[in-house]
Each structure stands twice: as structure tokens, then as C-alpha cells.
C-alpha positions in Angstrom: -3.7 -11.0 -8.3 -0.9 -13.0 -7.3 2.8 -13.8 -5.5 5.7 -13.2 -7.7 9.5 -14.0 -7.3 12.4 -14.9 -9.4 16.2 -14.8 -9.3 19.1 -14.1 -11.9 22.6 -15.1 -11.2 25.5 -17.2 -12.7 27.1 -17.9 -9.1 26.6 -21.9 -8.1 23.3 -22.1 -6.6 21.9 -19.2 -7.2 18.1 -20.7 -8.6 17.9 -23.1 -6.2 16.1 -21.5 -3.8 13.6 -21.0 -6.1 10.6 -23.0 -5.1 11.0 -22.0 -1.0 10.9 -18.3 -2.4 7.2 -19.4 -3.9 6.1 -21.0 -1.0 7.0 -18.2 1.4 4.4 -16.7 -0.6 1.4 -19.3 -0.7 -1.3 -16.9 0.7 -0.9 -14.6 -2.6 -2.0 -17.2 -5.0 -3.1 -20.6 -3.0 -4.8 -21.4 -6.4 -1.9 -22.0 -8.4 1.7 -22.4 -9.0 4.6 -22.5 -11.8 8.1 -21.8 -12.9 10.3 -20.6 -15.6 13.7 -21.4 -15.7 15.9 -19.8 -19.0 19.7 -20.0 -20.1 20.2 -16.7 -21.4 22.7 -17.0 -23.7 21.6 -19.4 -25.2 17.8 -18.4 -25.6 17.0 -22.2 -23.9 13.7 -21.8 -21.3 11.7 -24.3 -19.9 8.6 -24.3 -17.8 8.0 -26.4 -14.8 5.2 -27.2 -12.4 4.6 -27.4 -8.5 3.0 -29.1 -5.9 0.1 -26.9 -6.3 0.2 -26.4 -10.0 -3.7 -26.3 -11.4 -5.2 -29.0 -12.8 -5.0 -29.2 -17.0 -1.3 -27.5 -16.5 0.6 -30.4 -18.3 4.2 -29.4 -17.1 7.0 -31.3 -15.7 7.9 -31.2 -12.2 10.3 -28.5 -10.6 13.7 -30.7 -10.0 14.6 -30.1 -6.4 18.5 -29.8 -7.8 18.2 -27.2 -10.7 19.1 -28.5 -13.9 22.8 -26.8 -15.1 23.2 -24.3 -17.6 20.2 -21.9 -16.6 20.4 -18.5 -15.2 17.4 -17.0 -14.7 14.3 -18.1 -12.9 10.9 -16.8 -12.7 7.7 -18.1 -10.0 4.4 -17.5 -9.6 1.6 -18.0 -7.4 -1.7 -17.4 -8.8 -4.9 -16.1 -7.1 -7.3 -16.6 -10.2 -9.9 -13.1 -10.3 -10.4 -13.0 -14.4 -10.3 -16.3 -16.3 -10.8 -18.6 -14.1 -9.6 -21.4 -16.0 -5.9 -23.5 -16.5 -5.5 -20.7 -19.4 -4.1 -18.1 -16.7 -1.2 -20.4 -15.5 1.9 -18.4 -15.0 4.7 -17.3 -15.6 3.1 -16.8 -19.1 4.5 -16.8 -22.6 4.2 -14.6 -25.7 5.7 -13.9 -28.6 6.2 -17.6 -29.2 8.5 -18.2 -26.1 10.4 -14.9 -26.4 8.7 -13.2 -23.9 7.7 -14.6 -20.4 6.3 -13.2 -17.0 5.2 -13.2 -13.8 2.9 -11.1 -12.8 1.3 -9.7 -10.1 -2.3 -7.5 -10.7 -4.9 -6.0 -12.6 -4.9 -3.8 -15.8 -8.3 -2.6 -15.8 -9.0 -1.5 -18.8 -7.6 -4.8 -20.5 -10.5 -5.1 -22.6 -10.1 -2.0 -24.2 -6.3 -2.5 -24.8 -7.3 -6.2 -26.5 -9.7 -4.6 -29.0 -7.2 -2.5 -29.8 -4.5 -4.9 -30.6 -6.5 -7.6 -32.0 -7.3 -4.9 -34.7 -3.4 -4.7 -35.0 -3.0 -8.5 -35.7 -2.7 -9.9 -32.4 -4.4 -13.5 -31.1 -5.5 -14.0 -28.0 -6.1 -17.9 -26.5 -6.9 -16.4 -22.7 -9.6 -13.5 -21.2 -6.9 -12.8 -18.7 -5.1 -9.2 -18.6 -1.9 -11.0 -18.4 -1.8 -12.1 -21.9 -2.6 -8.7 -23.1 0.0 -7.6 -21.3 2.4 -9.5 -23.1 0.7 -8.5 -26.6 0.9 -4.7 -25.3 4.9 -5.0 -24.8 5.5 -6.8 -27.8 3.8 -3.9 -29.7 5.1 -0.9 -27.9 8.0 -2.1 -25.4 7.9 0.0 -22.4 5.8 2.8 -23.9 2.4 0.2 -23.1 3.0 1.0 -19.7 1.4 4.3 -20.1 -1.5 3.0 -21.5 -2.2 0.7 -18.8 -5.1 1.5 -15.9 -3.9 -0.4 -13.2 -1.7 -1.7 -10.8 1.1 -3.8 -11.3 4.0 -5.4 -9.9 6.0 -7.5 -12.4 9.0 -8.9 -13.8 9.4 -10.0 -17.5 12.0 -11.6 -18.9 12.7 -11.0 -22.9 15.3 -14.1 -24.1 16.1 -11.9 -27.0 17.4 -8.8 -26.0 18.7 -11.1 -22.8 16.9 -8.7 -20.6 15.1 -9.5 -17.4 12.5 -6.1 -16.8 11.0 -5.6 -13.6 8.1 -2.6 -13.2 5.7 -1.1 -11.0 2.6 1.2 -11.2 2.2 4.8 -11.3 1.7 4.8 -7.4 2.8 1.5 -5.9 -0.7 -0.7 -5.1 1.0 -3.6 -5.8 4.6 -4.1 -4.1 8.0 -5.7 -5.4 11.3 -5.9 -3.5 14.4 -6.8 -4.9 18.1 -7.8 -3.8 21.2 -6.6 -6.0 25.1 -7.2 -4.8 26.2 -7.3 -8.0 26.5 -10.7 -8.6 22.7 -12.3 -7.4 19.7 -10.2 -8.2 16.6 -11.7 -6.6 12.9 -10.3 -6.4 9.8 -11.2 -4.9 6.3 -9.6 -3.9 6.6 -9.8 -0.4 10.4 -9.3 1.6 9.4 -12.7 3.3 10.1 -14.3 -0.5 13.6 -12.4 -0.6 14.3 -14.0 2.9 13.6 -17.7 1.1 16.6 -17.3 -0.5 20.3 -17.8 2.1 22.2 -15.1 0.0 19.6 -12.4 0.8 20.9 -10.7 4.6 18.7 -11.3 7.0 19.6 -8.4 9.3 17.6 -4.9 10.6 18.4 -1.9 8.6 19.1 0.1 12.0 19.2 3.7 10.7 15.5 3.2 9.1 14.7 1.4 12.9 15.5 4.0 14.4 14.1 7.1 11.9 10.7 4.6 12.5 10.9 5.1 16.2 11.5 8.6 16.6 10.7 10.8 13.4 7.8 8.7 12.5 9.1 7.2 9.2 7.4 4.3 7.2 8.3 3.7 3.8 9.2 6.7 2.7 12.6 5.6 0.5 13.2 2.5 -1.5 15.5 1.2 1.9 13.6 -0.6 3.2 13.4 -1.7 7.5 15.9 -5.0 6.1 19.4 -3.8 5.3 20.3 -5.0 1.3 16.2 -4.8 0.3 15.1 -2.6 -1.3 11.1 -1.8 -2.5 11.2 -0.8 -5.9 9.7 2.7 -6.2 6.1 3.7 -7.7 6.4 4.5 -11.3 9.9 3.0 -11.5 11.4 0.0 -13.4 14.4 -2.1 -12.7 15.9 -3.6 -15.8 18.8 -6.2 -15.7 21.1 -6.4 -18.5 21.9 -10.2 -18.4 24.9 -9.6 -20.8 26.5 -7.6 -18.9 25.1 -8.7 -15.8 24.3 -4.4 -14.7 21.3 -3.5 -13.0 19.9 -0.1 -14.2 16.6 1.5 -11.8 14.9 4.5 -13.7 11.5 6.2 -13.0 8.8 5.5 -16.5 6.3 8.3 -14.8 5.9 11.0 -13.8 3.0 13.2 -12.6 1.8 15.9 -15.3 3.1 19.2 -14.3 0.8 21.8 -12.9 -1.6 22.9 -15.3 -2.9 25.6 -13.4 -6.5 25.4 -14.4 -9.6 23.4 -13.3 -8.9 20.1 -15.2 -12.9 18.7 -14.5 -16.0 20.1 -13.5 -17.5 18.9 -10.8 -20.0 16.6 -12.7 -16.7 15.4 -15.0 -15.4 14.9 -11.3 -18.2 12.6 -10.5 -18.4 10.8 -13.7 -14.6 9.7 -13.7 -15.6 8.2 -9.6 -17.8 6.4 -11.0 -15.9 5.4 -14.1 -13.1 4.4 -11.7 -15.3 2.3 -9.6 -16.8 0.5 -12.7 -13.9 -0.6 -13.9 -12.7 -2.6 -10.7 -16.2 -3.3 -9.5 -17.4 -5.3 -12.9 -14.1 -6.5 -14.1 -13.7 -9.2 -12.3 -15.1 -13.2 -12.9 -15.0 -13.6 -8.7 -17.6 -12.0 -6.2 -16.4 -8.5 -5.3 -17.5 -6.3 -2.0 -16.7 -3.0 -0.9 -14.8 -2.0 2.7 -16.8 0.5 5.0 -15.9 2.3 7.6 -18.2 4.9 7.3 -16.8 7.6 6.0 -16.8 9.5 2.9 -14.6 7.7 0.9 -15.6 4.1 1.3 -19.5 5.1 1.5 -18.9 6.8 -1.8 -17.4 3.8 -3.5 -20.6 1.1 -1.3 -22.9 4.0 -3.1 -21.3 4.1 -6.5 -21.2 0.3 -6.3 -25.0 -0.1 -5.5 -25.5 2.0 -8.3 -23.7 0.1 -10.3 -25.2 -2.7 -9.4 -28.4 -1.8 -10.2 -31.0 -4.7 -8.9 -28.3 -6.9 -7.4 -27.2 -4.0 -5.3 -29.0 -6.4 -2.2 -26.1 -9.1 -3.1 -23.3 -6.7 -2.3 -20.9 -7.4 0.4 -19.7 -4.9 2.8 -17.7 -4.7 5.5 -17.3 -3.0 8.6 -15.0 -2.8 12.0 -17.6 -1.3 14.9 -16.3 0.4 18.2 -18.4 2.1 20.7 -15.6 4.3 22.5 -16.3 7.7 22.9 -14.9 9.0 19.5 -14.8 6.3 17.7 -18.5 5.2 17.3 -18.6 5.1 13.5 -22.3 2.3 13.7 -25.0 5.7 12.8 -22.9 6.5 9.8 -22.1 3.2 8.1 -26.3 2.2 9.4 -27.2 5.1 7.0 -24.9 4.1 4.3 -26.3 0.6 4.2 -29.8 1.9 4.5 -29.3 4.1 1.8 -27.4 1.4 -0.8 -29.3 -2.0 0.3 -26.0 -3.6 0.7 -25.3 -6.3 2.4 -23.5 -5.5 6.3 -21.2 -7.7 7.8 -19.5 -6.6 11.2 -17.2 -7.0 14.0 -15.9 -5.5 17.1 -12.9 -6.8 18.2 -11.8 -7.1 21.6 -8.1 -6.6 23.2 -7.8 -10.3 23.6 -8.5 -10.6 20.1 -6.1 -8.2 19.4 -3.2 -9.7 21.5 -3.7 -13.2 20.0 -3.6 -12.0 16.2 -0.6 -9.3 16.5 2.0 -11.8 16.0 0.4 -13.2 13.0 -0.2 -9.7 11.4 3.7 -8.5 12.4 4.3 -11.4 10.5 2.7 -10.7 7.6 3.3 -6.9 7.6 7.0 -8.0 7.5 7.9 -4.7 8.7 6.7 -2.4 11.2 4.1 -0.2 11.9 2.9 2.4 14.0 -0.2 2.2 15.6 -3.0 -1.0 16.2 -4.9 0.9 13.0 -4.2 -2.1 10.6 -5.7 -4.6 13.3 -9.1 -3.0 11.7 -8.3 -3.6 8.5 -6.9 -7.2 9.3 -10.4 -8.1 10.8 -12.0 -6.2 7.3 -10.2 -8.7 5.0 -11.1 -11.9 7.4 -14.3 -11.1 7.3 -14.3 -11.2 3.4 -12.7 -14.0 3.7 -15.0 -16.2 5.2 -17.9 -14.4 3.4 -16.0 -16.3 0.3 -15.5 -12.9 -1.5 -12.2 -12.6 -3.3 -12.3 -9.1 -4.2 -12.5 -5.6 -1.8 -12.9 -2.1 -3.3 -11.6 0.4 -0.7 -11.2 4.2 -0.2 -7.2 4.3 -0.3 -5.5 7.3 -1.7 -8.7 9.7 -1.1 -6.9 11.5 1.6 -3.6 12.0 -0.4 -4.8 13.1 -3.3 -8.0 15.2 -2.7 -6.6 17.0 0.7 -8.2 14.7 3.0 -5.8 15.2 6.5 -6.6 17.9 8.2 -2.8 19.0 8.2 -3.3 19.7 4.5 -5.1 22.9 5.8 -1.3 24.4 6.5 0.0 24.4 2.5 -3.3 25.3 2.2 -3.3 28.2 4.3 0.3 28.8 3.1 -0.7 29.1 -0.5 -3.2 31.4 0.3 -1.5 33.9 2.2 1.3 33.5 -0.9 -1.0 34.1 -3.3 -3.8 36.4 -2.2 -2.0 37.6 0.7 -2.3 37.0 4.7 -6.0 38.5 5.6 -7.4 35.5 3.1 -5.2 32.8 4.8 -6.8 34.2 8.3 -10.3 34.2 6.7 -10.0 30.8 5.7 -8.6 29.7 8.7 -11.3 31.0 10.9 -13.8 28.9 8.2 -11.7 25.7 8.7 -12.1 26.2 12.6 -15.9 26.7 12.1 -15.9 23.7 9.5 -14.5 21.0 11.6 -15.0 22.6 15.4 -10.9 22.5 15.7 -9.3 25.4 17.7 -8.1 28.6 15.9 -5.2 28.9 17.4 -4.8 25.0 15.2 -4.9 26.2 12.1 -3.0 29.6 13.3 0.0 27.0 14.1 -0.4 25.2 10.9 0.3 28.8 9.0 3.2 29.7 11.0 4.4 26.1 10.6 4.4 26.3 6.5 4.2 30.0 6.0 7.1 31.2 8.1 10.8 30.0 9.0 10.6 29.3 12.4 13.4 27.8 14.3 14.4 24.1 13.7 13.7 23.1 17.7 10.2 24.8 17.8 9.7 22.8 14.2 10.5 19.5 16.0 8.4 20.1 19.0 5.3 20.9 16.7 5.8 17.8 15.0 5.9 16.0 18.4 2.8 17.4 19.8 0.8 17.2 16.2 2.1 13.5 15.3 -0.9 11.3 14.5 0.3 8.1 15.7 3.1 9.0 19.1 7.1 8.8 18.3 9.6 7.4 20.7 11.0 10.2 22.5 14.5 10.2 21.8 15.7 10.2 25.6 14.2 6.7 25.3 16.7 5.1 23.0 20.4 3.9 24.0 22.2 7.0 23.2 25.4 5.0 21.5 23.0 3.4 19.5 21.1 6.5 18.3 23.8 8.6 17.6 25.5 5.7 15.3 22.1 5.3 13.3 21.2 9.0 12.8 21.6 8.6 9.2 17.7 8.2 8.3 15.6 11.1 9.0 11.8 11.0 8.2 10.9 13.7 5.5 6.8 13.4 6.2 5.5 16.8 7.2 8.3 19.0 5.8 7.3 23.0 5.2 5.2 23.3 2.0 4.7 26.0 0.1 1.6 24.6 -1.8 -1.4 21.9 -1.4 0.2 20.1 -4.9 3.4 20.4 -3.2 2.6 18.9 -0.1 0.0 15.8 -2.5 2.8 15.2 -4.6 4.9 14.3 -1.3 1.5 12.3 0.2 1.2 10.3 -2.9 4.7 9.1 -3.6 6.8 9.4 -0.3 5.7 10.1 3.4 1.5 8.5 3.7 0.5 6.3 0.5 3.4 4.4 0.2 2.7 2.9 3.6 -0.8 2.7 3.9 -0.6 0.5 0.5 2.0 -1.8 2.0 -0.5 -2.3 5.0 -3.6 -2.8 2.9 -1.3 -5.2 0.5 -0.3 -7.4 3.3 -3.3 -7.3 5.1 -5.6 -8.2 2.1 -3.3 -11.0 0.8 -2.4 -12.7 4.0 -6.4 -13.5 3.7 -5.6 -14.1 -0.3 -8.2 -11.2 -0.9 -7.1 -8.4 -3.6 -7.5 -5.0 -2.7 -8.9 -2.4 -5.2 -8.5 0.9 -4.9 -10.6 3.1 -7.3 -9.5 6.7 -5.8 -6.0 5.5 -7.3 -7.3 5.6 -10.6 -4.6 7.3 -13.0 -6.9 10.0 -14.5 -8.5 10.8 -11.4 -5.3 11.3 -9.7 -3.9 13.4 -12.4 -6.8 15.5 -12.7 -6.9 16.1 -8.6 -3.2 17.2 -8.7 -4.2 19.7 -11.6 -7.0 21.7 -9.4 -6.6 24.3 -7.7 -6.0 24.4 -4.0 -9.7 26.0 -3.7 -11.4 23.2 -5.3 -10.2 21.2 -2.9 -10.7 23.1 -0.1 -13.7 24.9 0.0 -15.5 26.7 2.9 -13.2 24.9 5.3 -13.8 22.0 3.9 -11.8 19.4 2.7 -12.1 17.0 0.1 -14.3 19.8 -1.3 -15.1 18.7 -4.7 -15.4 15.0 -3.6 -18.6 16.3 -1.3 -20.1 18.3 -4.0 -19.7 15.2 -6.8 -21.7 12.4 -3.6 -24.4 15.2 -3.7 -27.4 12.7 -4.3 -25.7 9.6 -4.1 -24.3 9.3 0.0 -26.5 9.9 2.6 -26.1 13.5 3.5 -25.2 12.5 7.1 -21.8 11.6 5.6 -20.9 13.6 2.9 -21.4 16.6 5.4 -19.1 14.7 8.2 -16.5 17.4 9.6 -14.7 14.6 11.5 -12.3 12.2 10.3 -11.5 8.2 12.0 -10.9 5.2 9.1 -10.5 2.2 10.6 -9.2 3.5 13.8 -9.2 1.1 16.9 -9.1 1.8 20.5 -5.4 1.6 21.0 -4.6 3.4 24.4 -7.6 1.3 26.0 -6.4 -2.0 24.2 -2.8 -1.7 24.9 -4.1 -1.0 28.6 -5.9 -4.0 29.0 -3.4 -6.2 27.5 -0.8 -4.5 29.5 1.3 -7.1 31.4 1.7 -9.0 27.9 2.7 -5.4 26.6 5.2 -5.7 29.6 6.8 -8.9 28.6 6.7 -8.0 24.8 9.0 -4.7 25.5 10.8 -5.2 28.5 13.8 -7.2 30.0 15.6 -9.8 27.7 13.4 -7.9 24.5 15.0 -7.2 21.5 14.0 -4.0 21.4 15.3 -3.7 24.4 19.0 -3.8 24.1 18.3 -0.3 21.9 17.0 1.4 24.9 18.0 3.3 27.3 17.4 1.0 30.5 16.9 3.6 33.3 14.2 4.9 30.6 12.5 2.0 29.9 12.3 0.9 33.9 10.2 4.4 34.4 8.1 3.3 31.8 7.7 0.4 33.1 7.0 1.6 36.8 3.5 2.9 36.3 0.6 0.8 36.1 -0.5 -0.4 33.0 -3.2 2.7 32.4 0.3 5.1 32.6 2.6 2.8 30.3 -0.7 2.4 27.6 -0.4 6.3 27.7 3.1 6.5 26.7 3.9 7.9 23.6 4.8 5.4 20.5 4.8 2.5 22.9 2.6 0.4 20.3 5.9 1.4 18.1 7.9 -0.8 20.5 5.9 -3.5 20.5 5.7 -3.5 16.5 9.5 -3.4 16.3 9.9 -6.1 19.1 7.7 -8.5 17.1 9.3 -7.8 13.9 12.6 -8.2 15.6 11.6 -11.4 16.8 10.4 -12.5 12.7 14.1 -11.0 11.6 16.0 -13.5 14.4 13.7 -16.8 13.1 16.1 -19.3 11.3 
């Protein structure tokens, strides 16, 4: 797991920025550090070290004025998980020097993929995935990124097709931004890289601002919340033809189509979870733990993991955020968990002062917004792990997405019943959803009607107001010249679905995963901790999206066939849970108690302000701090304020 950034261009100075792109990124990989710089027309490259480059590198020193003549440069941070040794110093050559990259990840199944090329005359000098990465696309070209069982984000540049090729996994776990005016392409993990460098705009994308504010959107197009960056879509690669100096984007996957049969049983099903976890719990030369929040998905993965583990279950790390709000006391469920695996149980409960002090730092390193004090959870989850000295975290992400976790999957659901086996089903089923997880009727009712019939485009809004999980500006709130000229983005999550696969398919690649990996990405590596997530597993995906909607969705149920598959191996405590939380915090009572700063954050002389309507904002800010914490998407205020604040640094 590692940082990543390079930059291609012929215009004066356009490497130079090179090494300040790196260090932007330190926290990714604070165990090493390296360079590539190439003349591609010429076939020329060189390698060069850093300040932090690893002992045994023998490499000459970055020049602070780069060298004339080259054209392409490549960086890399490096947060050493398999091989620990000097042999995994990046970038990294093959193919004698005609290959290089710098890359940011894990293919899983590496050691499977090695086998198989050594038999096809390849040598290997490393036991790191990288270099059999490099072997994979020297055999196949772009093909071997089918075969891979990972995620990815990298960039690789081939000196003699004069090609610099930058790619991404099926789903997006692992990020990469790029800038492109035609002239300078520059890339980077994180957007904070991209900002390293002068020619990259630093400036606030205002239509996606505002489409954040009030429709709730978060990453769901390659635009991202800086205006001229863009996030390289899941399953896509960007390849830069240095020749001719054109930049060509292209998705390499694609989800199977609809097979329209049970792909696994459910004992298949629970083989491939445990397959997946094995893979990213025992690959892996540093100590690795396991997230837990108490819930089904990440006390499947603490139980698989014990399993797995076998005697040294007892060593396992997990980890744990505790609240004891009404609502939100998750402490009985993650108890039984740990009771049941013999994992180890560290935990915290953090407080609104806690909170207020480390928000700046996490808006920081979230680089963009985001809508609710959710992640502060997940911050405190990858501290912990930190100073428990454990490099690696297995979490639940994806679950939801994929095996119809949200309880607003119940409307395709519902939808696709009454479409399919007609409208008395859809009401039978929604009476058991209602009995399954204590929810009114007339909710599931509304979520029919809502996908199921064409109901009129205001009554559509005002649903998605009033069913919103994290609260949207309301759109009397915003200056109305400024609204009106940055109505171009619209947020496309919870659109009418026909179908469950329909409305996965838009989960996975567009209006919930994409976000919640950015989070966990940013989160995880600000602490350098890598994040796996073995519910993103290709072939368990794949063969989620080919079942049916009643194998997901069973008895009112959701996640149906992940319950059955944990039958015997989570306590029964959770895998029978009809409630739903994750890392949630206490958000309305945090943002209460911390109100006057909230105050000062959002109100006169803000940034955020001078997009607001000001009578608006003063009735908002009239009430006492209870009334203001109740206001809906005020913590979206406060995260645009503070990222406002990161965009105006010099």
C-alpha cells in the first residue's frame, strides 16, 4: 500500500514539482521513497532517491532543478505490507528498464499469478505483488488486469510504445486523481498531491458544491469537489499517448450481465466469504486486525478471521468505536462477537471535544467534503490501530451495496416483485419487511409507490427530503444567484429503480461505494494503515449481482443469504439483528455541545457563508444551540466551511 504521483509534460517546468507532489503524500508510505524520471523519445530513464529513500536503495539523489531533456516523471511513497525488505523500492522496473511503475495496493492472489508465470519463463528477484505485476503486463498487456484479485491504483509507464498507462480496480478501493489541460497531465493518489503542483487550479468546483449541499451528492462522477480534477473511475484506465501527447479514458470492466440464475449455493456463498477473507487476512508479512462495529458484516469477517486463525485467534486485533446514546449502544453486540472469536478488543468513546479538536485534521485529509460526523468513527478505528502497531485493517465495506444491505433497497425490491409476480406479492412482502425490522407499513408502502409508480417530480423531491439519511441543505438556505448559476450538478443517488441489480449496480459504481471508499482511503492512510475490504472481492461481487432479488431478500430480510452462510459462525445475537448503525456517532448531541464553535465555523466572515442566503442563515443562527444542532445538513456546512478553508491555504 502506498502514495503514488507523477507528471508528463514538455512545457518548462512541468517535473519540477515532483518531489513536493511526494511529500504532500508522506502518510501513504512513511517507509519509503523514490523517483523515475524518463525522456520519452529517446527511451533515456533514470531513477533517483529521496530524503526518505530506504536503507540498501543505492540511488542518486533527486536534483532539486530537474535535469533537461526528460518528460515524464513517476513518485512513490511506500508503506511496506509484503516484502519487507529494500527489494520493494519503487517505482519498479521490468522488462529490463522498459517498463516501470508506481503503484499503489494489493493483488491478492499474487502468488497464484507468480506460479503461473514462472512456469512461463518469468524470474522473479522480489516476494512483492508489484513485480508480478510487472511480469503479468509484459505477458498479457492490459488483458492481466482481469486476472488480478485486488485493488489497485497505478500508473505505468512503457518507454517503448512511449506510453504512460494509468488504471484502477474493478470498484475503486484504492483512489487516483489526475489533471489533463492538454498540455500537463499530472496524477497523484490523493488530490492534496495534484495541489503540490502550481499548474493544477486550486479552486472549488461550485456546481458539485452545491449538488453536495442540497441533493446529497458525494462522488458520484469523475468531477470531482476541485474544478480541473478529476477521480479516475472504478474499472477505468487513462492511457497517455506521449507521441502525440492525447489522453484517451476507457472503462477495462465491466460487470457480467444478468445471468438470471442462482450463481452459488448458500454453502458456495460461505466458502467464497471465507476464501475472500483468507486471502487479505494471511497475505500479508505485517500484523493485520479486523474493524468492528458490531454488526453483521464486520463480525462476519472478526469470525471468519478467528477461524482462520485457528490457535492465534487470542492475538487478533479488533477494533471498536462505543456510544451509549439511546440508539446507538452497539457494546452487547460487539461483547458477544469478541466472546464468541477470542479476539483481542480495543475501544473508545469519543467525546464532542474530541470531535471538535480532530475535524480540522480529518477535513484535511478527506480533502473533500462529507456529510455527516460518521467518519469521525472510523478516524478514531484507524488511530487506534495505529497505536496498537497494526498496519493492516480488514473491514465490512461494500456489504451493503452489493448484498441489499440499506433498508431503501426494500423499494426495487418491492418494485420487482410487484413487476414480476404482480402487486398482492409486493404487499405480502412488504407487510414481512415491516414485521422483519419493526419499520411502519405505510414505510415500505412509500418505498413501492416511490419505485413502482410515476409520481409527480415535487412529491419525488419531498420523499427524498424526508427519507435522506444524512440531512440536505434546504435550498431556501443558499444565496439564490449563486444557486441558480451552479444548478448544473444534480445528485443521481436514489433515482426510481425498476430492479434490486438495477439499483446495486448504481450502489456499487456511482451514488454510496464510491464515497464510502474515499472516506475509508483517507481515513485509513492519514494513520498509514491499509484498509482491506474482503466483501469487495471480485467473484463475490459478481456472483451477488447474479442472484436473484429473493436470495437477497428473504422473509423481510435483508442481506438474506449473508445470514444464512454466518449460521454457526457469528453469534446468533447478530446475524439475527433487524437494525442497522455502522460506525454511526452522536451527531445532533455532538454538534449541540460544541455549538458556539459550530457558530463561529458557519457564520459571519465564513466561507461558506458568502453562498448563503443571510436572512436564512441569521434564523439559523437565532436559536439556541439545541435548535441550530437540529437543523438539517448543518454538519454539511461545517464540512464545506473547513474544506473551503483547506482550498484558500497558499
Amino acid at each position: 500500500m502506498c502514495g503514488i504521483a507523477g507528471v508528463a509534460g514538455r512545457i518548462p517546468g512541468a517535473l519540477a514539482p515532483l518531489s513536493a507532489m511526494n511529500a504532500a503524500q508522506r502518510h501513504r508510505g512513511p517507509d519509503d521513497e523514490g523517483y523515475l524520471l524518463a525522456a520519452s523519445a529517446s527511451g533515456r530513464s533514470q531513477a533517483f532517491s529521496g530524503p526518505d529513500t530506504a536503507a540498501g536503495v543505492e540511488l542518486p539523489r533527486l536534483p532539486e532543478a530537474i535535469p533537461p531533456g526528460f518528460d515524464v516523471g513517476l513518485a512513490h511513497r511506500r508503506l511496506a505490507i509484503l516484502d519487507l525488505s529494500a527489494a520493494g523500492h519503487g517505482p519498479m522496473a521490468g522488462d529490463g528498464g522498459a517498463l516501470w511503475v508506481t503503484y499503489n495496493g494489493e493483488i491478492y492472489n499474487f502468488v497464484e499469478l507468480r506460479a503461473e508465470l514462472e512456469a512461463k519463463g518469468h524470474r522473479f528477484r522480489t516476494g512483492t505483488d508489484t513485480e508480478v505485476l510487472l511480469a503479468a503486463w509484459r505477458e498479457w498487456g492490459e488483458q492481466c488486469l482481469a486476472r488480478f484479485n485486488g485493488m489497485w491504483g497505478f500508473a505505468l509507464y512503457d518507454a517503448q510504445t512511449r506510453r504512460l498507462i494509468c488504471a484502477r480496480d474493478r470498484f475503486g478501493v484504492k483512489p487516483l486523481h489526475y489533471f489533463w489541460d492538454g498540455a500537463l497531465f499530472a496524477f497523484a493518489s490523493e488530490i492534496k498531491g495534484l495541489l503540490a503542483h502550481p499548474l493544477v487550479p486550486r479552486r472549488p468546483h461550485e456546481p458539485t458544491l452545491r449538488a453536495f449541499l442540497v441533493d446529497g451528492a458525494v462522488d458520484e462522477t469523475s468531477q470531482t469537489f476541485f474544478d480541473g480534477v478529476r477521480s479516475l473511475p472504478a474499472g477505468h484506465c487513462a492511457t497517455l499517448d506521449l507521441d502525440a501527447f492525447r489522453l484517451s479514458v476507457r472503462a477495462w470492466y465491466a460487470p457480467p450481465p444478468d445471468a438470471g440464475a442462482d450463481a452459488l449455493s448458500t454453502a458456495d456463498f460461505a466458502a467464497l466469504c471465507e476464501d475472500a477473507v483468507r486471502l487479505r487476512l494471511l497475505r500479508s508479512d505485517v500484523e493485520v486486525g479486523t474493524c468492528l462495529s458490531g454488526g453483521l458484516d464486520s463480525s462476519s469477517i472478526v469470525c471468519l478471521a478467528a477461524r482462520l486463525r485457528g490457535a492465534d485467534a487470542a492475538a487478533h486485533h479488533s477494533f471498536s468505536v462505543l456510544y451509549t446514546d439511546l440508539g446507538l449502544a452497539e457494546t452487547p453486540h460487539v461483547d458477544a462477537v469478541v466472546a464468541a472469536s477470542g479476539v483481542l478488543s480495543a475501544r473508545a468513546t469519543p467525546t464532542s471535544a474530541e470531535l471538535a479538536a480532530d475535524l480540522p485534521d480529518l477535513a484535511r485529509a478527506q480533502d473533500e467534503p462529507f456529510p455527516s460526523t460518521g467518519l469521525y468513527s472510523q478516524w478514531r478505528v484507524m488511530r487506534m490501530a495505529r497505536d496498537a502497531g497494526v498496519r493492516v485493517l480488514l473491514d465490512g465495506q461494500g456489504a451493503d451495496e452489493v448484498l441489499a444491505g440499506y433498508h431503501y433497497h426494500y423499494g426495487p425490491f418491492l418494485a420487482e416483485i410487484a413487476r414480476r409476480e404482480g402487486p398482492g406479492w409486493a404487499l405480502a412482502e412488504a407487510w414481512r419487511a415491516h414485521r422483519a425490522t419493526s419499520r411502519p407499513l405505510t414505510f415500505f408502502l412509500g418505498l413501492l409507490a416511490y419505485h413502482a409508480l410515476p409520481l409527480p417530480a415535487g412529491l419525488r423531491r419531498r420523499a427524498l427530503a424526508l427519507g435522506a439519511t444524512h440531512g440536505r441543505v434546504p435550498e431556501n438556505l443558499l444565496d439564490p444567484e449563486w444557486s441558480a448559476h451552479n444548478a448544473s450538478v444534480a445528485g443521481t443517488r436514489h433515482g426510481r429503480c425498476s430492479s434490486l441489480r438495477e439499483e446495486r449496480l448504481g450502489n456499487v459504481f456511482r451514488t454510496s461505494l464510491p464515497a464510502l471508499l474515499r472516506y475509508e482511503d483517507r481515513s485509513s492512510m492519514a494513520f498509514s494503515i491499509e484498509a482491506r475490504t474482503p466483501f469487495l472481492d471480485y467473484r463475490l461481487v459478481e456472483a451477488a449481482l447474479s442472484m436473484p432479488a429473493r436470495q437477497l431478500i428473504q422473509g423481510g430480510r435483508t442481506k438474506a443469504v449473508l445470514r444464512d452462510a454466518m449460521a454457526g459462525v457469528i453469534p446468533e445475537v447478530v446475524r439475527g439483528r433487524r437494525d442497522k448503525l455502522g460506525f454511526a456517532t452522536p451527531e445532533q448531541r455532538f454538534l449541540a455541545e460544541i455549538g458556539p464553535l459550530v457558530r463561529k465555523w458557519i457564520g459571519p466572515g465564513s466561507r461558506v457563508e458568502t453562498r448563503l442566503n443571510h436572512a436564512a442563515l441569521g434564523q439559523w443562527l437565532a436559536g439556541d444551540d439545541a435548535e441550530l444542532a437540529a437543523r438539517p445538513g448543518l454538519f454539511r456546512l461545517v464540512s464545506a466551511e473547513l474544506w473551503l478553508r483547506r482550498v484558500a491555504e497558499a
